[in-house]
N, C-alpha and C positions, 0 to 999 in steps of 0.2 A: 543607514546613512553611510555614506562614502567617504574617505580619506583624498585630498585631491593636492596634488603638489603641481604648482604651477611656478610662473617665472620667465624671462625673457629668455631666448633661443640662449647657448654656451654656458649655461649657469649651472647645469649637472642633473636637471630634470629627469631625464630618462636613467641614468646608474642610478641615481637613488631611488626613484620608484621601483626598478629591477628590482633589488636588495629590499625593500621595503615589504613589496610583496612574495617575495620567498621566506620573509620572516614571518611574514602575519599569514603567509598561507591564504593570501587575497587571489585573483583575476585582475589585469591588469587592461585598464579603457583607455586608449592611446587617441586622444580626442582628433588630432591631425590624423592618423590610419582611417579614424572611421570619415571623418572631411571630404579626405580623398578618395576612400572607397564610391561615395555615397556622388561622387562629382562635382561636392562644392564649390572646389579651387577653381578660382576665376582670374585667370595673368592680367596683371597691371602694371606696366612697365616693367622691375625685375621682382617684384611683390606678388602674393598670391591675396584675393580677397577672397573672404570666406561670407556667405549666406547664414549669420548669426540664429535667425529666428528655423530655419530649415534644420541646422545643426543642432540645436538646444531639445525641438522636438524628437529627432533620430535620437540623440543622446535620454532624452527620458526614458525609453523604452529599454534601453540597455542597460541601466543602472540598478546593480542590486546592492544588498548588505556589502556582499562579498567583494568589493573591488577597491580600487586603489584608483584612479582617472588621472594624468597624464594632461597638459598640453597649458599653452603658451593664451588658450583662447576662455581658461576654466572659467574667469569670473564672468568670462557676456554669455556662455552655454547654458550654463546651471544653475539652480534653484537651491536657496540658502535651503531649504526645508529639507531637501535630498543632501547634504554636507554634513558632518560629523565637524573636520577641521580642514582647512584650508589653508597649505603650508605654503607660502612666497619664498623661494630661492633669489638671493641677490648674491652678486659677485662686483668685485669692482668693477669700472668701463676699462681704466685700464689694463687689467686684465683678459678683456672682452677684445680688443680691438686685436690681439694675435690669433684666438680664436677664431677670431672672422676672418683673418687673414690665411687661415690654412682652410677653411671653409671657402674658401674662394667666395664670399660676398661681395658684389660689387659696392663700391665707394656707398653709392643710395642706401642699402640695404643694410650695410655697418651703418654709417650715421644713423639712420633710423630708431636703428633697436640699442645703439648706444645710447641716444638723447632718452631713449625710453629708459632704459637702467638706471640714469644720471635723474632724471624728473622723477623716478620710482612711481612709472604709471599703472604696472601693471600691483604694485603694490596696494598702490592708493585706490583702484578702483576694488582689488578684495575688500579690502578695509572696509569700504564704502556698502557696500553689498554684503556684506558676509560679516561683518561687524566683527563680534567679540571670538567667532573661528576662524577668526584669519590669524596667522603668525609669520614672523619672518626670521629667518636665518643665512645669513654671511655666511658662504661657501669660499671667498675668497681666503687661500692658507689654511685649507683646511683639507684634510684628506674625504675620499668616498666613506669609509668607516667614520671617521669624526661626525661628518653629516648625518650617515643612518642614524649613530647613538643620540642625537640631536634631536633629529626626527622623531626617533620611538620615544622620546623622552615626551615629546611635547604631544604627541598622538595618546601617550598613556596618561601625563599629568595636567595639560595644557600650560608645562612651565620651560620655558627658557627661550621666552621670545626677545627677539633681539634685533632694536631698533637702527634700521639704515638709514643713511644721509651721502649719499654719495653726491649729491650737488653743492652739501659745503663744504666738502672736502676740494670739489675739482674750482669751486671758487677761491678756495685758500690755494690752489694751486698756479689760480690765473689763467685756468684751461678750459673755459668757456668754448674758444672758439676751435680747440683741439675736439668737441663733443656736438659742437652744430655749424650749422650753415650761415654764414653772411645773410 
C-alpha cells in the first residue's frame, strides 16, 4: 500500500514527497507526469481537465509497496484499498495568493484553487473516500523539515493530525469576496 500526499497546487506537495521518499527509500508517482505523459490534459480555457477514470486505470498498474504518489488529483485516481495513508497539505489562501502570483496564474486559475483551499475540497473529498487514512497538516509557518518530521510522524504513528478551517478564519476576516467571485 502506498503513501500518497496530496493537496491544492503551492502547498509543498512536491519538496515534501522528495524528502519523503529519500527517507523511506520509496519510488516516487507523480500522478500529473504520468497525466501528461499518457495525453490526458485536456485545455479548458486556462485549466487543464484530466480523464479521471483513464488516469486511475494507468495509475493501477503503476502502483507498488514501494512508492510515495504525488498530485493534486489523488483522492478521484485511487483506490482506498491500494493506500496506506493519505496525507492532505493545507496552507493558508492568504498565503497562496503570492504564490500564484509568481506562478503567473491567471486571475481564473488563482480564484479557483484558492476557493478550493478556503472550502478545503480537496481535504473533504480524502476524508470522504479514504476515511480514517486521510490526515491533514498546516504547512503554512512552517519549514520543509518541520513538515517531513510531521509527515513521518503520522506515516509511522497515524498521530498528529491536524484539523483545517481556513473558511472561518477568512470569515472572521470578512474576506469572502477577497477568495471568490461575485
Amino acid at each position: 500500500m502506498s503513501i500518497v500526499i496530496t493537496g491544492n497546487p503551492g502547498v509543498g506537495k512536491h519538496a515534501i514527497t522528495q524528502e519523503i521518499a529519500e527517507k523511506l527509500e520509496l519510488s516516487i508517482i507523480d500522478i500529473n507526469s504520468i497525466a501528461k505523459d499518457a495525453g490526458l490534459f485536456e485545455k479548458n480555457k486556462d485549466t487543464n481537465d484530466v480523464d479521471t477514470d483513464k488516469l486511475e486505470k494507468i495509475l493501477e498498474r503503476k502502483i507498488s509497496e514501494k512508492n510515495v504518489i504525488v498530485g493534486h488529483l489523488a483522492p478521484y485516481v485511487l483506490d482506498k484499498n491500494r493506500v496506506k495513508i493519505m496525507i492532505v497539505l493545507r496552507r493558508s489562501p492568504y498565503d497562496l495568493i503570492s504564490v500564484y502570483k509568481e506562478r503567473k496564474y491567471t486571475d481564473e486559475k488563482s480564484t479557483e484553487n484558492l476557493g478550493s483551499e478556503v472550502l478545503g475540497i480537496i481535504a473533504h473529498d480524502a476524508i470522504s473516500k479514504f476515511q480514517e487514512k486521510t490526515f491533514q497538516i498546516n504547512t503554512s509557518d512552517k519549514t520543509i523539515q518541520e513538515v517531513v518530521e510531521k509527515t513521518m510522524t503520522l506515516i509511522s504513528s497515524n498521530i498528529g493530525n491536524e484539523e483545517v478551517d481556513w473558511l472561518d478564519l477568512v470569515t472572521k476576516n470578512n474576506d469572502l469576496k477577497k477568495f471568490f467571485v461575485d
